[in-house]
N, C-alpha and C positions, 0 to 999 in steps of 0.2 A: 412779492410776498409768498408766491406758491415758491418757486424754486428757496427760497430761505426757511421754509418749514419742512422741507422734502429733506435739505441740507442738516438741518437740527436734527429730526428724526434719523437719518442715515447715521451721524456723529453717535447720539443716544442710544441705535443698538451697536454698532461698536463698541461702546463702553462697557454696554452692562453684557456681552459678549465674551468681553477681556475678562471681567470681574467676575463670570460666571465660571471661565475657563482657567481664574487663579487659584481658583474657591479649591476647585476640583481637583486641582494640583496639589493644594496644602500651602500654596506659596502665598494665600491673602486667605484671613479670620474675619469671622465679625465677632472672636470672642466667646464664642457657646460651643464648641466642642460637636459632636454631632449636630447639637442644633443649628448648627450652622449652615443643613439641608433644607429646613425651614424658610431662609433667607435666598438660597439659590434655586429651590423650585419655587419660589415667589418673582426671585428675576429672570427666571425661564418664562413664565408667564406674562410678565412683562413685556419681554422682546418679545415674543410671538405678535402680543397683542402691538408695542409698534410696530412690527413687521406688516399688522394687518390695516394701522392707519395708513401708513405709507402707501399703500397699496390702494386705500381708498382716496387719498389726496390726488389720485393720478386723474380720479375722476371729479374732481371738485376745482372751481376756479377761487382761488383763496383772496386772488385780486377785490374778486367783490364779495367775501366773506371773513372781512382782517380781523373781526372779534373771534372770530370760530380759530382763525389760526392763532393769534396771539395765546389764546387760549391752550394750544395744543402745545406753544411752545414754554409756557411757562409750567406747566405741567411736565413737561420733562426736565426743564431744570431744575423743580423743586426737588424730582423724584433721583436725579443726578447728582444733588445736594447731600437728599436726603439716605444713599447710601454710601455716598462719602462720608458724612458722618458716622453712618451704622459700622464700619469699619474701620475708624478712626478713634476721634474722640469719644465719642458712646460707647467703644467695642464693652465686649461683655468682660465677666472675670477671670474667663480659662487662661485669655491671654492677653492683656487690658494693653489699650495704646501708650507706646512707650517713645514719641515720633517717626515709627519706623510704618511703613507702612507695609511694605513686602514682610514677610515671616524671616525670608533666608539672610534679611539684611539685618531684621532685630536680633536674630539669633547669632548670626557672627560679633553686632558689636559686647551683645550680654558675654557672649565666649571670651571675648578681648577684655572683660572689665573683670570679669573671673578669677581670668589667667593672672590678670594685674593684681588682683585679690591676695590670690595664695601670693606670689610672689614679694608683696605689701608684708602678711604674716610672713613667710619665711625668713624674712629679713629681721621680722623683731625677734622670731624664736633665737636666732642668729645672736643677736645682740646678749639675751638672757642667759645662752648657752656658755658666750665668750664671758660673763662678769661670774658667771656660777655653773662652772663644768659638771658638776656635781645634782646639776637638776634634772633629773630622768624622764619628767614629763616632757619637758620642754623638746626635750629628743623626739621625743612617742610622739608627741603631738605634729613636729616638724616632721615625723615620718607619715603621719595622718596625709600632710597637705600634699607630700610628694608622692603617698598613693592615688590621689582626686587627679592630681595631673598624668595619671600614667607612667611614673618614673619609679617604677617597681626597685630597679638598684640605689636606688639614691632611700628610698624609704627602707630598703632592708638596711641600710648602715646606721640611721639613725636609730631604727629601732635594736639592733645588736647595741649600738650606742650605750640607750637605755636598758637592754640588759645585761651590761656589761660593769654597769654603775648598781642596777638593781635586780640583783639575779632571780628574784622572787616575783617579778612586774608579769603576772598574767596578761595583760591587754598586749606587752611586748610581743611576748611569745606569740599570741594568737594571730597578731595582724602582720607579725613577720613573718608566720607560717604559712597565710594568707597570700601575701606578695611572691612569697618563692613558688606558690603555685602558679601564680601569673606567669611564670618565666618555665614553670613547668619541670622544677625541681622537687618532682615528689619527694623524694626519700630525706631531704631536707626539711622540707615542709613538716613529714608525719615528727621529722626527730623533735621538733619543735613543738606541734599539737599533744607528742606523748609528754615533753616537760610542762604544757601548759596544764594538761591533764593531772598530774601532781601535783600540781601548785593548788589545784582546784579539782578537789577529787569527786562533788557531784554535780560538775557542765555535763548534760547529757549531751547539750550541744558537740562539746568538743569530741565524747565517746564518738558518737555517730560520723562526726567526720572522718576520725583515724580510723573508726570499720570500714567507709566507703572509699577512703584511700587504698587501704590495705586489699580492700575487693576488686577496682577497679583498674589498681595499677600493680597488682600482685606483688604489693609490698611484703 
């Protein structure tokens, strides 16, 4: 009974060890965002304190005291239980259990189910564009999804697209002017922010941007 309580204890702070050591990483939540220090200087204290039964068991013959062990061993699995839980199913609302347990692992599949996302829409804008060429949102909008992905050329097309169909499409302008920044085609970008600016003569928004163009890149 001693050596299988020494054993338990030893497994228990490994654990809350590991869990301490994910916490701090960013790679395991328990869902509360900072307060999630709350939870890890609670299981710092923990291990200490098994640190400190362990140490006391050395001096104890558990042989003839199996209520006191059983005791100590069920008490760490509740407490083994009960922050599996706390980072599982209970997690809080920052970033609520989704079956992923790691963060790096919830986060690549939400990435892939995204990515499947726009690509789900792009495919329908696709369809509305082929039966009605003539629909300018449907462009914008299909330039919207392939700005989220990163694919600054693919969204400047549709959105010329759209202003191509509707010369007068403010939202065209602005967020094509927006992408050609990404690729770092100022002088593109402002020629676009100044027809956006005409279109819509009081965006202060857009004034201030073609000033901070014009200052920064000595358009």
């Amino acid at each position: 009974m001693n050596k299988f309580t020494r054993l338990t204890l030893g497994i228990s702070a490994i654990f809350f060890i590991l869990v301490i050591l994910l916490s701090f990483s960013g790679t395991l939540t328990f869902g509360h965002g900072i307060g999630d220090m709350a939870y890890i200087l609670f299981l710092i204290f923990w291990t200490l304190a098994i640190g400190a039964i362990y140490k006391y068991t050395k001096r104890v013959d558990f042989n003839s005291r199996k209520s006191l062990s059983v005791l100590i061993v069920f008490v760490l699995f509740l407490s083994v239980f009960y922050t599996v839980d706390q980072f599982t199913f209970d997690r809080g609302p920052e970033f609520r259990w989704d079956g992923h347990i790691l963060l790096s692992v919830a986060k690549a599949d939400h990435l892939k189910q995204t990515e499947q996302g726009y690509e789900n829409e792009i495919q329908q804008f696709d369809s509305l564009t082929a039966s009605n060429p003539s629909d300018f949102k449907s462009f914008y909008e299909k330039g919207l999804l392939f700005r989220h992905q990163g694919e600054w050329q693919k969204s400047i097309s549709e959105y010329e697209r759209a202003i191509k169909i509707n010369p007068n499409y403010f939202d065209a302008y602005f967020e094509c002017a927006y992408s050609y920044c990404n690729i770092q085609q100022y002088g593109k970008a402002l020629e676009l922010y100044q027809k956006a600016s005409e279109i819509d003569t009081t965006n202060i928004r857009v004034k201030n941007i073609i000033k901070n163009l014009k200052e920064y890149h000595h358009l």
